[in-house]
C-alpha positions in Angstrom: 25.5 30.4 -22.2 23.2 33.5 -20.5 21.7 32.3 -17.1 18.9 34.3 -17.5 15.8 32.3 -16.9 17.8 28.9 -15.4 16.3 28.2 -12.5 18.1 28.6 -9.3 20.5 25.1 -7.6 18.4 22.7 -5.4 19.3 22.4 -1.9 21.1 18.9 -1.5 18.6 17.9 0.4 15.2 18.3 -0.8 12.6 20.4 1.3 10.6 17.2 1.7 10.7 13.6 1.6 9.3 10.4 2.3 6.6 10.0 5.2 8.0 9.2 8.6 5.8 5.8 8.5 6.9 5.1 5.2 10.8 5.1 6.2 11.2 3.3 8.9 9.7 0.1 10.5 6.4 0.8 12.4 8.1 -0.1 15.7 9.8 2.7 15.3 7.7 5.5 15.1 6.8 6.1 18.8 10.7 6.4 19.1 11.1 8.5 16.4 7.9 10.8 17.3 9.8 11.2 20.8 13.0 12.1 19.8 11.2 15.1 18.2 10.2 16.0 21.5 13.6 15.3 23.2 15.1 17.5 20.3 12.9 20.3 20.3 13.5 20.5 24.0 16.6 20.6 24.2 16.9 23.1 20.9 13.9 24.5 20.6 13.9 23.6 16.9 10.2 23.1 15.6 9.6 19.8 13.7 7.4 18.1 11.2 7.0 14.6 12.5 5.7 13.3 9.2 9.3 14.4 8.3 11.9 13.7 10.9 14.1 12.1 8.5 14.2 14.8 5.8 14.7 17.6 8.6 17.6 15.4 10.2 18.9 14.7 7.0 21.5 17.8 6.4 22.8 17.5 10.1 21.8 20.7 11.1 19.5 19.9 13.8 21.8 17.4 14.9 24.8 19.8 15.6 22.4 21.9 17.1 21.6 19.3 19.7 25.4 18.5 19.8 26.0 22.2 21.0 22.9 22.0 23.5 24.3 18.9 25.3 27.8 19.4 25.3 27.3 23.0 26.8 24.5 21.8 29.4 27.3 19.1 30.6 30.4 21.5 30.2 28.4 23.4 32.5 27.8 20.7 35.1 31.3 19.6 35.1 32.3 23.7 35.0 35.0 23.2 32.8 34.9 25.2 29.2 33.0 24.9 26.5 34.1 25.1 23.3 31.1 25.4 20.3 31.2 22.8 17.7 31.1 24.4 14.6 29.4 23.2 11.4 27.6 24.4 8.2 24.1 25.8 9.2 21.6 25.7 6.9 21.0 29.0 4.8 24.9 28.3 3.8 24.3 24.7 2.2 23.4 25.7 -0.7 23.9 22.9 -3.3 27.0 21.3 -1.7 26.1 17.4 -0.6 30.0 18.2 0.9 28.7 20.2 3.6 26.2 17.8 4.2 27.9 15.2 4.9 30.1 17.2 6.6 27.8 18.5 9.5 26.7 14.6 9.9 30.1 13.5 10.1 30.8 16.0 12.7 27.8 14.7 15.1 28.7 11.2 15.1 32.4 11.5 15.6 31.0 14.0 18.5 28.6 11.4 19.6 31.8 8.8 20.2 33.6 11.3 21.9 31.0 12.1 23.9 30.7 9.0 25.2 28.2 6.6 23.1 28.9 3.1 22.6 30.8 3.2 18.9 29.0 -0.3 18.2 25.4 1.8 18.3 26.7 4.4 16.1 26.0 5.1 11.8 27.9 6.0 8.9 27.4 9.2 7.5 25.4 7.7 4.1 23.2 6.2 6.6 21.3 9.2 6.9 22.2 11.3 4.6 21.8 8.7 1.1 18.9 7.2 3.7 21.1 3.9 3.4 20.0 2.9 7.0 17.9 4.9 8.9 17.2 2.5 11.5 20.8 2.5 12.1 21.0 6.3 11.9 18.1 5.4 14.8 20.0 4.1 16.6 22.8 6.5 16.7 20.4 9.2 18.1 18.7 6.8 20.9 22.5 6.1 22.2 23.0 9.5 22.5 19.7 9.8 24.4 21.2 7.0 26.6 24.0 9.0 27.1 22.5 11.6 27.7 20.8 10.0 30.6 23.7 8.7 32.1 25.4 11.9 32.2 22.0 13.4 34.1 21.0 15.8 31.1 17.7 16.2 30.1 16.5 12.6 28.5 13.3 11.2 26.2 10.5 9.6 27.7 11.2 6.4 25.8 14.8 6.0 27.8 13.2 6.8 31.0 10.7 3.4 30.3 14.3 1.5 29.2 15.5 3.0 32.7 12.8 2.3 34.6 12.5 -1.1 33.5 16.1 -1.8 33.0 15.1 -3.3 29.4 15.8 -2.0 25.9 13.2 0.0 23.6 13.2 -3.5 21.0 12.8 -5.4 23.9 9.8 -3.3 25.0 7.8 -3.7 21.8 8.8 -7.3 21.2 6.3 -8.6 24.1 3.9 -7.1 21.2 4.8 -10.2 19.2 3.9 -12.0 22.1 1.0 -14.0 23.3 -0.2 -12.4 26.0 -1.1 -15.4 27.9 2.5 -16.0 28.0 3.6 -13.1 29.7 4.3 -12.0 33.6 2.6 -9.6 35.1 5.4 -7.5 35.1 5.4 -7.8 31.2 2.0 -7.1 31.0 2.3 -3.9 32.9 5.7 -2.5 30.6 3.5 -3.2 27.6 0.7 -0.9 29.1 3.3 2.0 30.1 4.6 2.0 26.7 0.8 2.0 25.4 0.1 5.3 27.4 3.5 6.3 26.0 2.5 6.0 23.0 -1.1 7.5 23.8 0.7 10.5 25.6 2.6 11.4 22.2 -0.4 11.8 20.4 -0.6 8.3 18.8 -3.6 7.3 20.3 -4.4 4.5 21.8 -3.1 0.9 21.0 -4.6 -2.6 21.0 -2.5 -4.2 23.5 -3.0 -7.6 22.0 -2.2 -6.8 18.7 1.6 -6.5 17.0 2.9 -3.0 16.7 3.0 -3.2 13.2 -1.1 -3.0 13.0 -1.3 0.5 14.0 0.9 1.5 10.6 -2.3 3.2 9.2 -3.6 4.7 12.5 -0.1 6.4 12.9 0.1 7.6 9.2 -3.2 9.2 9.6 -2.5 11.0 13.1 1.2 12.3 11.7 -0.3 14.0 9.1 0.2 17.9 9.5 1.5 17.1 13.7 4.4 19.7 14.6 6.7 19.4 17.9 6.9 22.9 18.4 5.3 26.0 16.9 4.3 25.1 13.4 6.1 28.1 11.3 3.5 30.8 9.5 3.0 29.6 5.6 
């Protein structure tokens, strides 16, 4: 059979995919929309908020950041680095196999580096989108680690830091009535506000859930880019 006129193979992953506030719970976002900035600090790799997942999806990015880190801290400890390889993106192609691949490489990378195995994902997580809030929390414990190892950390761990409390933990007093809560509460709740202010989410009602800014965030996502948004 000719292949003249058969359109060429799809990229296993496709160029686009779901919204960033349709993928993940609401709580989330601020998180997510940080890690962008963390990632394209440390890589220099410009982002499409709206579609964190799909860019994260083939693992590129994420080995990326994997070479970044482990040659900022090979550097600190001056001892050798050695480059991680893995399948960069114009050589996908069709191939799920690579895919996977370059995800698998960052999370076993991720243990040895250091992260807490029990905060880790499975490779489907992210790339069949079988859990992304667990695929979540694979890239916030290498923030953590990050941190502990003095490289260059998110905003959102310096607030867990800072207030020796987790990022859940932060946005739970949300759920909470305000009357109920210490002074000290009150005030983590208004640095995560401007956190989330700061990142270009506006500003939130403070004494309403996190989930009730889901439309607010959808709308201000649309079209943002970390980074210098590529020339159509």
């Amino acid at each position: 059979m000719s292949l003249l006129g058969t359109p060429p193979p799809q990229p296993a992953i496709p160029e686009r995919g779901p919204a960033l506030t349709s993928s993940i719970e609401t709580r989330y976002v601020p998180l997510c929309v940080d890690m962008c900035h963390w990632i394209n600090d440390i890589t220099g790799e410009s982002l499409e908020v709206t579609q964190f997942w799909t860019l994260l999806q083939n693992g590129c990015v994420l080995c990326e950041l994997m070479n970044k880190l482990q040659q900022q801290h090979d550097f600190n400890e001056k001892q050798p680095y050695n480059y991680n390889g893995f399948t960069l993106k114009k050589d996908l192609g069709d191939q799920l196999f690579y895919v996977r691949l370059n995800v698998e490489t960052f999370v076993r990378w991720a243990k040895n580096f250091g992260c807490d195995k029990e905060l880790l994902c499975e490779v489907g997580d992210l790339v069949e989108r079988k859990d992304l809030e667990r695929a979540l929390s694979c890239i916030h414990a290498v923030a953590r680690r990050a941190a502990e190892l003095r490289l260059p950390y998110p905003r959102v761990v310096k607030l867990e830091v800072k207030y020796n409390m987790s990022y859940n933990d932060i946005v739970r007093l949300y759920d909470e009535e305000e009357a109920s809560l210490t002074p000290h509460q009150i005030q983590m709740k208004s640095c995560y506000a401007d956190l989330c202010e700061t990142l270009g989410l506006g500003k939130i009602d403070q004494s309403q859930p996190i989930a009730a800014n889901k439309a607010n965030w959808k709308a201000r996502l649309a079209g943002m880019w970390v980074g210098e948004k590529p020339a159509e």
